[in-house]
PDB file as gemmi writes it, atoms N, CA and C in Angstrom:
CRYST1    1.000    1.000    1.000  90.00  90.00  90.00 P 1                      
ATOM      1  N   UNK A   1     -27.237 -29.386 -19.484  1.00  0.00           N  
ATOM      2  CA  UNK A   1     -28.455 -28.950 -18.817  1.00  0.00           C  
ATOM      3  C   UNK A   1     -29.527 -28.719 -19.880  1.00  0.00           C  
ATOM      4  N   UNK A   2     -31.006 -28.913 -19.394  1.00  0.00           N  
ATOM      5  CA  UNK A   2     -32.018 -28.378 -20.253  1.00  0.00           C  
ATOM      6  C   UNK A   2     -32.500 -28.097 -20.052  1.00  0.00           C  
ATOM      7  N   UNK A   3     -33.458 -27.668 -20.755  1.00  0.00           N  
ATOM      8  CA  UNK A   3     -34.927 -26.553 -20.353  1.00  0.00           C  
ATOM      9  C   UNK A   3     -36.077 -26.790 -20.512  1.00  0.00           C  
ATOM     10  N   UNK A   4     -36.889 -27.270 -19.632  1.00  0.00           N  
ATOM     11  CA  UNK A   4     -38.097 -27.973 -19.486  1.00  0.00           C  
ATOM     12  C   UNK A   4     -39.355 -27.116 -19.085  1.00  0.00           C  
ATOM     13  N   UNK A   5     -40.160 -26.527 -20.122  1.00  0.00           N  
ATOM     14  CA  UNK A   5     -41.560 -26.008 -20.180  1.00  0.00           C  
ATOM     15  C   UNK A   5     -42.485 -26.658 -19.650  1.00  0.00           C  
ATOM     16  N   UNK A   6     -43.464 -25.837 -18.064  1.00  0.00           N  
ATOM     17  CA  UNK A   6     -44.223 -26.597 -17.398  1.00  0.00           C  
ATOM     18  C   UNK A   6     -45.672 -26.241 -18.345  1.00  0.00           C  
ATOM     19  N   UNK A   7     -46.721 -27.287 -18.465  1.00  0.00           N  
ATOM     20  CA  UNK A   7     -47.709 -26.670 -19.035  1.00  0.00           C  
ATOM     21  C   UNK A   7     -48.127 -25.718 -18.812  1.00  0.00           C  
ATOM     22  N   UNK A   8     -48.714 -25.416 -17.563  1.00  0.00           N  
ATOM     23  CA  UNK A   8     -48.948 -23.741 -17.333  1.00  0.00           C  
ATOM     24  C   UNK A   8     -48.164 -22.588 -18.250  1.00  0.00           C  
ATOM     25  N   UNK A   9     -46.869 -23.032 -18.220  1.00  0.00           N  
ATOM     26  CA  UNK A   9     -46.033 -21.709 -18.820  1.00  0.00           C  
ATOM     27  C   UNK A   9     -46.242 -22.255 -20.604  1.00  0.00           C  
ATOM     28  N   UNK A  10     -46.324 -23.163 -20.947  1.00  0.00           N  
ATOM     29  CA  UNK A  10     -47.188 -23.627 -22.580  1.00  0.00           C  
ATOM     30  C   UNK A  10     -48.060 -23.125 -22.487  1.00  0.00           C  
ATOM     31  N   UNK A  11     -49.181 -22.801 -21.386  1.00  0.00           N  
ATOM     32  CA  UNK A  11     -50.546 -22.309 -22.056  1.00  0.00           C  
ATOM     33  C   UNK A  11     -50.511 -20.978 -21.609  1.00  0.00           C  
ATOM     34  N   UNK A  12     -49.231 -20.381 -21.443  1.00  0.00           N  
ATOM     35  CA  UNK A  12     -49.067 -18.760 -21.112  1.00  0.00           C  
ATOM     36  C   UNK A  12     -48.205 -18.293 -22.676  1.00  0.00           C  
ATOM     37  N   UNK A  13     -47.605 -18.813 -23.144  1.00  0.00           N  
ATOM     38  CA  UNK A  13     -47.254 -18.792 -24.448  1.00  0.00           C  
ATOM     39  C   UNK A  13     -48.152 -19.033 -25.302  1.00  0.00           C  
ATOM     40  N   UNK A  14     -48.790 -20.056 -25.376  1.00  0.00           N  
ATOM     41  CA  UNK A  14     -49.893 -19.765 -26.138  1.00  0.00           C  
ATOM     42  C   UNK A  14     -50.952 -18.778 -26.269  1.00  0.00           C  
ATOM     43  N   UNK A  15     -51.054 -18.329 -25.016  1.00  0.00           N  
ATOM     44  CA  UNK A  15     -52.171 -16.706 -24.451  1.00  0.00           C  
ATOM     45  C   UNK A  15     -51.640 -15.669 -25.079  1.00  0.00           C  
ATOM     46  N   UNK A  16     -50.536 -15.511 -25.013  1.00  0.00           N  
ATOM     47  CA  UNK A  16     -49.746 -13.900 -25.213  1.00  0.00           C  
ATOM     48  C   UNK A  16     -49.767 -14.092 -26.855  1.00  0.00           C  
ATOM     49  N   UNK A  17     -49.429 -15.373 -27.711  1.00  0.00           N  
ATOM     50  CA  UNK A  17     -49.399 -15.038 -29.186  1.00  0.00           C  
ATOM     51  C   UNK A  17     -50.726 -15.346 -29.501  1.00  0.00           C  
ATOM     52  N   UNK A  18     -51.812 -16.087 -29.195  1.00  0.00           N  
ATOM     53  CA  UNK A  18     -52.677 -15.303 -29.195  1.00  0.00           C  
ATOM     54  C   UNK A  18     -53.421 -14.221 -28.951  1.00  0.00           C  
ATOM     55  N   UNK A  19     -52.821 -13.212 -27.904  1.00  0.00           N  
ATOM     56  CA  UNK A  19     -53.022 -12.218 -27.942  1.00  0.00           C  
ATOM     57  C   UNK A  19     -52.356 -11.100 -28.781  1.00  0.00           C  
ATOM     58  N   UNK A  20     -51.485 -11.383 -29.378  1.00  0.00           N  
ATOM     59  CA  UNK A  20     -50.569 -10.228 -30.106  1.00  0.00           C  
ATOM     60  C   UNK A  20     -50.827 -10.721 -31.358  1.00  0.00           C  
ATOM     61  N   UNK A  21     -51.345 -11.596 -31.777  1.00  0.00           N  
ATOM     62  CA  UNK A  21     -51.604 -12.429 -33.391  1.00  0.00           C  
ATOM     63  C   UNK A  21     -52.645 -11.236 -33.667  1.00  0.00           C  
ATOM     64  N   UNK A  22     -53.560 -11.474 -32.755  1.00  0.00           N  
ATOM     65  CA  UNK A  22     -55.155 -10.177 -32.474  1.00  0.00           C  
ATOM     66  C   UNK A  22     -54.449  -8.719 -33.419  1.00  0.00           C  
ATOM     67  N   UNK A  23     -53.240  -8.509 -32.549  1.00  0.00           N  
ATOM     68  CA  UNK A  23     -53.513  -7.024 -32.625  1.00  0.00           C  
ATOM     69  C   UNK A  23     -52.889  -6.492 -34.285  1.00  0.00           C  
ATOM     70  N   UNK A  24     -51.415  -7.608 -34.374  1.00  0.00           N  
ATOM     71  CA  UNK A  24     -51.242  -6.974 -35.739  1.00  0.00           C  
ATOM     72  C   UNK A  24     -50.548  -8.126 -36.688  1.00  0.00           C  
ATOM     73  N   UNK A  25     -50.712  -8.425 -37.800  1.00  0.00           N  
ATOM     74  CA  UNK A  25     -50.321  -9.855 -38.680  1.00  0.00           C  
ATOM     75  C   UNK A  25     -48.416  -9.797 -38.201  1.00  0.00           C  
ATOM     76  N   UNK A  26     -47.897 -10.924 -37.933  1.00  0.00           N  
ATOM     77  CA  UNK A  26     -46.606 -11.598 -37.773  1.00  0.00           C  
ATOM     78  C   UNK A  26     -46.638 -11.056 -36.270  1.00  0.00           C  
ATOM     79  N   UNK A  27     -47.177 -10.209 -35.781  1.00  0.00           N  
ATOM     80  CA  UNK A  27     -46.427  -9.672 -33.808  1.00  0.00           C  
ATOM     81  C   UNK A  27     -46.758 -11.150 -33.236  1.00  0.00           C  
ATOM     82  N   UNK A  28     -47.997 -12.071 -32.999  1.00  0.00           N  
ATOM     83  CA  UNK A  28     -47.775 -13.434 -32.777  1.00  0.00           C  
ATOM     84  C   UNK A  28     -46.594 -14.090 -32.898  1.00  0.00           C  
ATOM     85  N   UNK A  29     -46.034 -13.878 -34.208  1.00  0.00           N  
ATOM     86  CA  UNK A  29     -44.533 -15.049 -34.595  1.00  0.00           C  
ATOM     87  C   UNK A  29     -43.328 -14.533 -33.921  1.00  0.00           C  
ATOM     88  N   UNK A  30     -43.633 -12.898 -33.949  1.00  0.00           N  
ATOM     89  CA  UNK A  30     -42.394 -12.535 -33.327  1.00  0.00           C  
ATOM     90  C   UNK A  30     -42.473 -12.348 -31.946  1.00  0.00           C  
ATOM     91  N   UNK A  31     -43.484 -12.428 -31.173  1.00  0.00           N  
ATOM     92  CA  UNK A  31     -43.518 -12.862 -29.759  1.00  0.00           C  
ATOM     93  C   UNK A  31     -43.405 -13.900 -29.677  1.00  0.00           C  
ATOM     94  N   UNK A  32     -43.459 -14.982 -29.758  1.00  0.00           N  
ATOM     95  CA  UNK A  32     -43.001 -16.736 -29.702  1.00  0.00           C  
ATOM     96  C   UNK A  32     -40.984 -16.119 -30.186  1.00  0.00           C  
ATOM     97  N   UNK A  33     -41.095 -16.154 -30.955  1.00  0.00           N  
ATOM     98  CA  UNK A  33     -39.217 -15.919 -31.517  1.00  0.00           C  
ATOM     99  C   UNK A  33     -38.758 -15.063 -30.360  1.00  0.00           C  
ATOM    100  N   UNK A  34     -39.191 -13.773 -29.559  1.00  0.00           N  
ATOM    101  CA  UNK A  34     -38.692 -13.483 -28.913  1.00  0.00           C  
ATOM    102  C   UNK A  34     -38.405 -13.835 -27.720  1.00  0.00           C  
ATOM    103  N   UNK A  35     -39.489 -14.668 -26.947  1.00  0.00           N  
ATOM    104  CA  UNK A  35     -39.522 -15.256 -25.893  1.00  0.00           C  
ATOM    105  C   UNK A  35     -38.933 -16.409 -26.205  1.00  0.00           C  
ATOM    106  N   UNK A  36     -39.053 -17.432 -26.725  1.00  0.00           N  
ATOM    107  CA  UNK A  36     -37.738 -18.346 -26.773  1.00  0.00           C  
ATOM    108  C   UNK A  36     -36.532 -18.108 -26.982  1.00  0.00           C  
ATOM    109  N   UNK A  37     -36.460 -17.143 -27.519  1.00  0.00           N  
ATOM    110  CA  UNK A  37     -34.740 -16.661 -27.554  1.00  0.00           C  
ATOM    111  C   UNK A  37     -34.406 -16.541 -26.296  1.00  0.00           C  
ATOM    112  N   UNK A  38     -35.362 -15.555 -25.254  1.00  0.00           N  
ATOM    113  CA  UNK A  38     -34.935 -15.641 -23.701  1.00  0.00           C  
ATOM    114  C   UNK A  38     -35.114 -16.607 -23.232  1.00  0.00           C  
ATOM    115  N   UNK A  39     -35.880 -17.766 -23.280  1.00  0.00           N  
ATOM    116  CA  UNK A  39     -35.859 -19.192 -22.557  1.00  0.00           C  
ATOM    117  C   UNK A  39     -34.383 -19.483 -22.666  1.00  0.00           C  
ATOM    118  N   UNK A  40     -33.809 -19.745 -24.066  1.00  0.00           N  
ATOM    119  CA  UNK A  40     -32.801 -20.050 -24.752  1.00  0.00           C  
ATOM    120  C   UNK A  40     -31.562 -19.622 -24.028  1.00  0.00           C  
ATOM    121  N   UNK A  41     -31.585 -18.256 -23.664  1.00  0.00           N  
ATOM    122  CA  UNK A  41     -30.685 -17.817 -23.015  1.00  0.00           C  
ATOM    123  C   UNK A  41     -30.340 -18.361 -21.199  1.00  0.00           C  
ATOM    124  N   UNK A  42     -31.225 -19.159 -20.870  1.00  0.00           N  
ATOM    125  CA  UNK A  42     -31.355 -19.300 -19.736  1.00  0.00           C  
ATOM    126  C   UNK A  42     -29.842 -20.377 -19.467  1.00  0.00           C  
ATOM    127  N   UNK A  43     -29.680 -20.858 -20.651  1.00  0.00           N  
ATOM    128  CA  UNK A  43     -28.547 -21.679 -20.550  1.00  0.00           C  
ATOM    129  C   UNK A  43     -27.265 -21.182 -20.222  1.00  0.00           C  
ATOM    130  N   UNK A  44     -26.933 -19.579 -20.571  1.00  0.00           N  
ATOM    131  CA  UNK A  44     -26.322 -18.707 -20.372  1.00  0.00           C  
ATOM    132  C   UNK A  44     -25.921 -18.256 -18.847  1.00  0.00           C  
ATOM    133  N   UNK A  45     -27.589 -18.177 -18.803  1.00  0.00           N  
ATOM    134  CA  UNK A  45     -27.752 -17.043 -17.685  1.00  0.00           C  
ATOM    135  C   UNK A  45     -28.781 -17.768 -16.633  1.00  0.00           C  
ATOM    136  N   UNK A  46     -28.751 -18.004 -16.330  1.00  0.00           N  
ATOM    137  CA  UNK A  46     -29.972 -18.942 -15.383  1.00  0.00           C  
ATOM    138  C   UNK A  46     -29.076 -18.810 -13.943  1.00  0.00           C  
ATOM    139  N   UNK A  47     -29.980 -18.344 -12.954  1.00  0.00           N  
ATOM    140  CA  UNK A  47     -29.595 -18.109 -11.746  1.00  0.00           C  
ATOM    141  C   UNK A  47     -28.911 -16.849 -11.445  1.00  0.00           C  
ATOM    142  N   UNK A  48     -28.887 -15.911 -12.294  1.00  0.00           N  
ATOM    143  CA  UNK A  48     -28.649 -14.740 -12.317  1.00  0.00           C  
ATOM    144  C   UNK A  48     -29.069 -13.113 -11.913  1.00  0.00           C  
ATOM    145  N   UNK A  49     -30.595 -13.898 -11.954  1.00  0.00           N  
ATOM    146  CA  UNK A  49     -32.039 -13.036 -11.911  1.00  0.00           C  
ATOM    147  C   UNK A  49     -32.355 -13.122 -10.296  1.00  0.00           C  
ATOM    148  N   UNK A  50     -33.138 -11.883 -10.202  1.00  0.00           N  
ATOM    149  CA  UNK A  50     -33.793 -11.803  -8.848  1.00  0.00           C  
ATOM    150  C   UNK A  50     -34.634 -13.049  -8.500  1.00  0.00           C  
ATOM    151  N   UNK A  51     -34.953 -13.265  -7.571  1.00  0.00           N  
ATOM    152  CA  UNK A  51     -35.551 -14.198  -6.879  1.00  0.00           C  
ATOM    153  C   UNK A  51     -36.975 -13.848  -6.350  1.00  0.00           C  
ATOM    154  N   UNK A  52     -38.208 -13.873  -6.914  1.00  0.00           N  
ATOM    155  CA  UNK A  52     -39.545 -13.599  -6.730  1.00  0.00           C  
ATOM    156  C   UNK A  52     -40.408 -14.698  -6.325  1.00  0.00           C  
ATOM    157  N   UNK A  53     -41.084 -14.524  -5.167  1.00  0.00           N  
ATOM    158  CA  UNK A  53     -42.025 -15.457  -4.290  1.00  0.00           C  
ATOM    159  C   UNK A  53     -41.113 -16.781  -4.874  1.00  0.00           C  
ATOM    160  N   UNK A  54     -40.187 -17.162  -4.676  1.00  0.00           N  
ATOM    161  CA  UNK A  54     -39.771 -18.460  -4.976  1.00  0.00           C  
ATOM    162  C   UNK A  54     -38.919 -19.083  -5.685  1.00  0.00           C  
ATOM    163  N   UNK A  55     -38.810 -18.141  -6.797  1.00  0.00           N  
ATOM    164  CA  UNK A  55     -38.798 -18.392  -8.380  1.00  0.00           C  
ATOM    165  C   UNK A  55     -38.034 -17.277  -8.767  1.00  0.00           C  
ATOM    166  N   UNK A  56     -36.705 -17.771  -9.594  1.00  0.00           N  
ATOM    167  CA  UNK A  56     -36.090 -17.035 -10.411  1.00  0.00           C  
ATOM    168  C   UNK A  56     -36.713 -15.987 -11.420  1.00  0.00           C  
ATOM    169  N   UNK A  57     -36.401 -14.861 -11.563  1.00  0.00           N  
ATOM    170  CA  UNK A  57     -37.834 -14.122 -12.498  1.00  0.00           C  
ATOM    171  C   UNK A  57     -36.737 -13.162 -13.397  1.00  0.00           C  
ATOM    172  N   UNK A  58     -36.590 -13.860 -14.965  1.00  0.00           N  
ATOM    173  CA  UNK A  58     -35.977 -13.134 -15.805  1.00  0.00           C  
ATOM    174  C   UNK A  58     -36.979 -12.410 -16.652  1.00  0.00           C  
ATOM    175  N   UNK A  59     -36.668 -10.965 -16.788  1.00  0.00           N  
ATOM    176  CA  UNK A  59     -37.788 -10.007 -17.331  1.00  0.00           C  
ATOM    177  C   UNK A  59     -37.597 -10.372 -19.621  1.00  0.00           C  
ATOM    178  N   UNK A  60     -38.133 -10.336 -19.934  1.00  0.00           N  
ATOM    179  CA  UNK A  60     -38.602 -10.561 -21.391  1.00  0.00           C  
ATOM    180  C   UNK A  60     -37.317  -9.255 -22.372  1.00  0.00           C  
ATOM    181  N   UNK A  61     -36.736  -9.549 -22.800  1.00  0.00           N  
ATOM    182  CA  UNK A  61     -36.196  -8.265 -23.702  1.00  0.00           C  
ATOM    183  C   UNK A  61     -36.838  -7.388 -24.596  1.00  0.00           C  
ATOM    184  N   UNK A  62     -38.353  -7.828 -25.430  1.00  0.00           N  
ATOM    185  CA  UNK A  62     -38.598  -7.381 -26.136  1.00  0.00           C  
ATOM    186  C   UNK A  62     -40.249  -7.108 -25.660  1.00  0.00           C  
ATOM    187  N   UNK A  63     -40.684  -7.942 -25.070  1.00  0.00           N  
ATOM    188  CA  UNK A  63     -42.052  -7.852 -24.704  1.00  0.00           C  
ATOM    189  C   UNK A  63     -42.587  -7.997 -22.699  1.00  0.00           C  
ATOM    190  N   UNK A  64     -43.685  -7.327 -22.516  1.00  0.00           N  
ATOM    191  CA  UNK A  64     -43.718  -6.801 -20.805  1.00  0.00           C  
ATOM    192  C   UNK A  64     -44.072  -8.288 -19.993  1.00  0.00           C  
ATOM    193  N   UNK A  65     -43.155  -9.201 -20.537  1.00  0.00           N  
ATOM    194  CA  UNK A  65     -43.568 -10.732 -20.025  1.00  0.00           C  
ATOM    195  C   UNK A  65     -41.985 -10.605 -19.015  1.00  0.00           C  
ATOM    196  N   UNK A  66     -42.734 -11.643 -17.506  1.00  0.00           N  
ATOM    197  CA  UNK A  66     -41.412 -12.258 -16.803  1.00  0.00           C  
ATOM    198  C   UNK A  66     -41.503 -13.879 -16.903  1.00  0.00           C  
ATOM    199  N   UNK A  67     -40.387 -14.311 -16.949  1.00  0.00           N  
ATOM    200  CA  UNK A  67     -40.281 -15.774 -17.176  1.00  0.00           C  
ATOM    201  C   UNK A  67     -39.463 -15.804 -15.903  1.00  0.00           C  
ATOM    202  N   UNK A  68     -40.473 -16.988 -15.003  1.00  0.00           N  
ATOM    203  CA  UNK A  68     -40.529 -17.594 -13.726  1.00  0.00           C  
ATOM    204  C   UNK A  68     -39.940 -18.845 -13.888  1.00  0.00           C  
ATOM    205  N   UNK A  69     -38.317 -19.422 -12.944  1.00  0.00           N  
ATOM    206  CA  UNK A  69     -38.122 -20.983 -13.464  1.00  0.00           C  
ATOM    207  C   UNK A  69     -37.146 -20.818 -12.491  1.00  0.00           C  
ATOM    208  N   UNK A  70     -36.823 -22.352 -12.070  1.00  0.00           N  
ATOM    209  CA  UNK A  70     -36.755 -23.223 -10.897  1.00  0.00           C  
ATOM    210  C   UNK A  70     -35.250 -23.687 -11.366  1.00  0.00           C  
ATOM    211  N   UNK A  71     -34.293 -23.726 -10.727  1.00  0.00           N  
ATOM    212  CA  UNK A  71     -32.937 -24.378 -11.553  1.00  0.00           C  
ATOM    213  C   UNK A  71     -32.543 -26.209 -10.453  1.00  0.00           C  
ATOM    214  N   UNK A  72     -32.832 -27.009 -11.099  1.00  0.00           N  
ATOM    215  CA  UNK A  72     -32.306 -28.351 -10.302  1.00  0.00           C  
ATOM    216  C   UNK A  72     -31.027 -28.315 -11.006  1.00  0.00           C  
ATOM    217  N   UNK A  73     -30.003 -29.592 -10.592  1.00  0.00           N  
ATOM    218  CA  UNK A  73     -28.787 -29.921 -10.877  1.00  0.00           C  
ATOM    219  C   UNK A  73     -29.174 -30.414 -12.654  1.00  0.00           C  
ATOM    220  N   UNK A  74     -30.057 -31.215 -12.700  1.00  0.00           N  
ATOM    221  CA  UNK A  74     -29.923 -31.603 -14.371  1.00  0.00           C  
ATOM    222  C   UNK A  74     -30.624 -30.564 -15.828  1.00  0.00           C  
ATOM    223  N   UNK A  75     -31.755 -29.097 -14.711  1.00  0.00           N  
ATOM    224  CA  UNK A  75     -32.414 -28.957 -15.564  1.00  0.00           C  
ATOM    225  C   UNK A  75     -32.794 -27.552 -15.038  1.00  0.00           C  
ATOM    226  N   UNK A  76     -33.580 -26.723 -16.106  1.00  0.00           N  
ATOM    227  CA  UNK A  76     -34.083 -25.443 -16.031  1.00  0.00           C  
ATOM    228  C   UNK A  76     -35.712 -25.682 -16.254  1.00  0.00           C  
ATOM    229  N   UNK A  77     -36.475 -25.159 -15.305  1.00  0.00           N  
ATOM    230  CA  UNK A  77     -37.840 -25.547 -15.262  1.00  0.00           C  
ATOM    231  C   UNK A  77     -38.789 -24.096 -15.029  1.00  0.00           C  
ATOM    232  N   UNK A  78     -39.031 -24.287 -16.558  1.00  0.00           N  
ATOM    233  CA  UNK A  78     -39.718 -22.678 -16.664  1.00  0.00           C  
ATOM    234  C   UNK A  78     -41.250 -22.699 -16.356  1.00  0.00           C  
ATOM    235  N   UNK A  79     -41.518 -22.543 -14.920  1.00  0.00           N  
ATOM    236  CA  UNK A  79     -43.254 -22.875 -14.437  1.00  0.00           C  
ATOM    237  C   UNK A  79     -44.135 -21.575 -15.032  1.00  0.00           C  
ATOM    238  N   UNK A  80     -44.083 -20.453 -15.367  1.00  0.00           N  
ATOM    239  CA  UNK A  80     -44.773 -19.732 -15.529  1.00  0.00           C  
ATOM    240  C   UNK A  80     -44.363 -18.452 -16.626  1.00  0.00           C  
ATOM    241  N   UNK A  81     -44.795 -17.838 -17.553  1.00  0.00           N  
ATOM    242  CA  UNK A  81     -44.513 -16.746 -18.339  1.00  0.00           C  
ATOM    243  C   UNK A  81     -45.635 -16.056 -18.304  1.00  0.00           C  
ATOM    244  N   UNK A  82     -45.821 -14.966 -17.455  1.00  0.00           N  
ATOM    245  CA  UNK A  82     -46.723 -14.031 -16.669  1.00  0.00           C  
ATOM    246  C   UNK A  82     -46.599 -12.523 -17.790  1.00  0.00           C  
ATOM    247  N   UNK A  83     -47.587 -12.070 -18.191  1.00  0.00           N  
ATOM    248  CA  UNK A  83     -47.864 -10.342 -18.560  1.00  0.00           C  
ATOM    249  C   UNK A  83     -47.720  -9.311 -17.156  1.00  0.00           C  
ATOM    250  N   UNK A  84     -46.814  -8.710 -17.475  1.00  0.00           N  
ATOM    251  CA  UNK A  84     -46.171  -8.023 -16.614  1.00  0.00           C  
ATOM    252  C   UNK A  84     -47.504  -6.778 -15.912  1.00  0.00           C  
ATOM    253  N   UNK A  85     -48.305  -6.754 -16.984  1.00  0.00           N  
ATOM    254  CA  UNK A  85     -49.049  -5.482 -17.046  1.00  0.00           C  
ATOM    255  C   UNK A  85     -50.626  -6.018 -16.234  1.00  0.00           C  
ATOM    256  N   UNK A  86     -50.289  -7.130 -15.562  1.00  0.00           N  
ATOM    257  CA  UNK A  86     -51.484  -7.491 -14.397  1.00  0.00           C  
ATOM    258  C   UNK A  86     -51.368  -7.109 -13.267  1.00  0.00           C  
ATOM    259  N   UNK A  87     -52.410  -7.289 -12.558  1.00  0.00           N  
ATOM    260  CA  UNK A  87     -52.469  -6.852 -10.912  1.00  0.00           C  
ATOM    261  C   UNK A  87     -51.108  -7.586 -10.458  1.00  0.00           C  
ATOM    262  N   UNK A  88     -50.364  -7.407  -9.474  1.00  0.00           N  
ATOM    263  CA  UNK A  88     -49.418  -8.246  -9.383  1.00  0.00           C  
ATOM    264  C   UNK A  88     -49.259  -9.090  -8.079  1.00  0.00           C  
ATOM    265  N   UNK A  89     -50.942  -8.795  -7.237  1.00  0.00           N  
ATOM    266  CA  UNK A  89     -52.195 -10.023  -7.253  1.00  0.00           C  
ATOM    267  C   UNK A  89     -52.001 -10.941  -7.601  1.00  0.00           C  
ATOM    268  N   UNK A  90     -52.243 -10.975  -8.823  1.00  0.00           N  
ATOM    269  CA  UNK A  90     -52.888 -12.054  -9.754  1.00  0.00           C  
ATOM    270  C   UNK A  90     -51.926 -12.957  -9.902  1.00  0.00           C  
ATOM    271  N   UNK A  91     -50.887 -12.117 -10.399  1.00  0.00           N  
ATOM    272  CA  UNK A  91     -49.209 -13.099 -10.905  1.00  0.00           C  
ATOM    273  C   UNK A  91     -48.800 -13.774  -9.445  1.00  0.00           C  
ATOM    274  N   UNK A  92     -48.511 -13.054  -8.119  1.00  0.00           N  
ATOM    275  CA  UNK A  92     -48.330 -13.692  -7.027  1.00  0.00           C  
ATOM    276  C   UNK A  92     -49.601 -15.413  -6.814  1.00  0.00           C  
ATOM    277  N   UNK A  93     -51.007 -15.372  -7.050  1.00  0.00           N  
ATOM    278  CA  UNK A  93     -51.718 -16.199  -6.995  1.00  0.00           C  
ATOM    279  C   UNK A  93     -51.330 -17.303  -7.840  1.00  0.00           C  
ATOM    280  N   UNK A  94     -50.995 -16.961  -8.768  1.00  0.00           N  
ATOM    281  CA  UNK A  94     -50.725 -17.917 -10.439  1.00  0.00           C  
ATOM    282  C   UNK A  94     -49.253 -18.019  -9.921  1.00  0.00           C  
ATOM    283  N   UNK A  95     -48.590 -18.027  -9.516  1.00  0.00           N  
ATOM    284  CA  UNK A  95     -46.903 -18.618  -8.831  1.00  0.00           C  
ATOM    285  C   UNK A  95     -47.364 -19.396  -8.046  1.00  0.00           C  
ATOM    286  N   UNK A  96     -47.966 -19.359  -7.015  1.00  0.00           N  
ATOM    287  CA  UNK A  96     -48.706 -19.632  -6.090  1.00  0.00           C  
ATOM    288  C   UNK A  96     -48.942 -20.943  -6.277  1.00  0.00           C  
ATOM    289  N   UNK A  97     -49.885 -20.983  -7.177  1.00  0.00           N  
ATOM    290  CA  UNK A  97     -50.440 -22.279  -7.561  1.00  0.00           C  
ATOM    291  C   UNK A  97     -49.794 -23.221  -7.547  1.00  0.00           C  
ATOM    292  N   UNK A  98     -48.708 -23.302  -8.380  1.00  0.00           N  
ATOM    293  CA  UNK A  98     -47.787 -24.482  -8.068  1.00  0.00           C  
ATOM    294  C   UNK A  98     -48.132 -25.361  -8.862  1.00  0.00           C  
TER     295      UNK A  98                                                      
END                                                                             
């Protein structure tokens, strides 16, 4: 099985370490290292997690991110990596989208 990053959830990884690059030198590198370690784990654990508007929703270990993803027979399809600390509005709209 593999694990296939939808752009949306690439340009939500890219948001958050640019946002944590901001606040203090290396928290960028180690938010990317931490969140792929949980992608990573999905190989583990995938289908394990609660089920939110649709979508499997494994919570982040180290940082207030949920990683949203879809399980087919050949593959793990991670559509969205959402900041936990939004309206939850917003995150329902941005699932939504599709």
């Amino acid at each position: 099985m593999i694990i296939e990053l939808s752009t949306d959830a690439q340009d939500d990884l890219v948001a958050g370490y640019q946002f944590y690059a901001e606040q203090l030198e290396f928290v960028g590198e180690y938010f990317l290292d931490s969140l792929y370690a949980d992608i990573d784990s999905l190989l583990l654990y995938a289908g394990i997690h609660p089920i939110v508007d649709g979508f499997y929703r494994m919570l982040s270990n180290r940082f207030p991110f949920a990683i949203y993803y879809k399980i087919t027979e050949e593959r793990i399809l991670v559509y969205r990596i959402l900041d936990c600390r939004q309206n939850p509005e917003r995150i329902y709209r941005k699932l939504r989208k599709k």
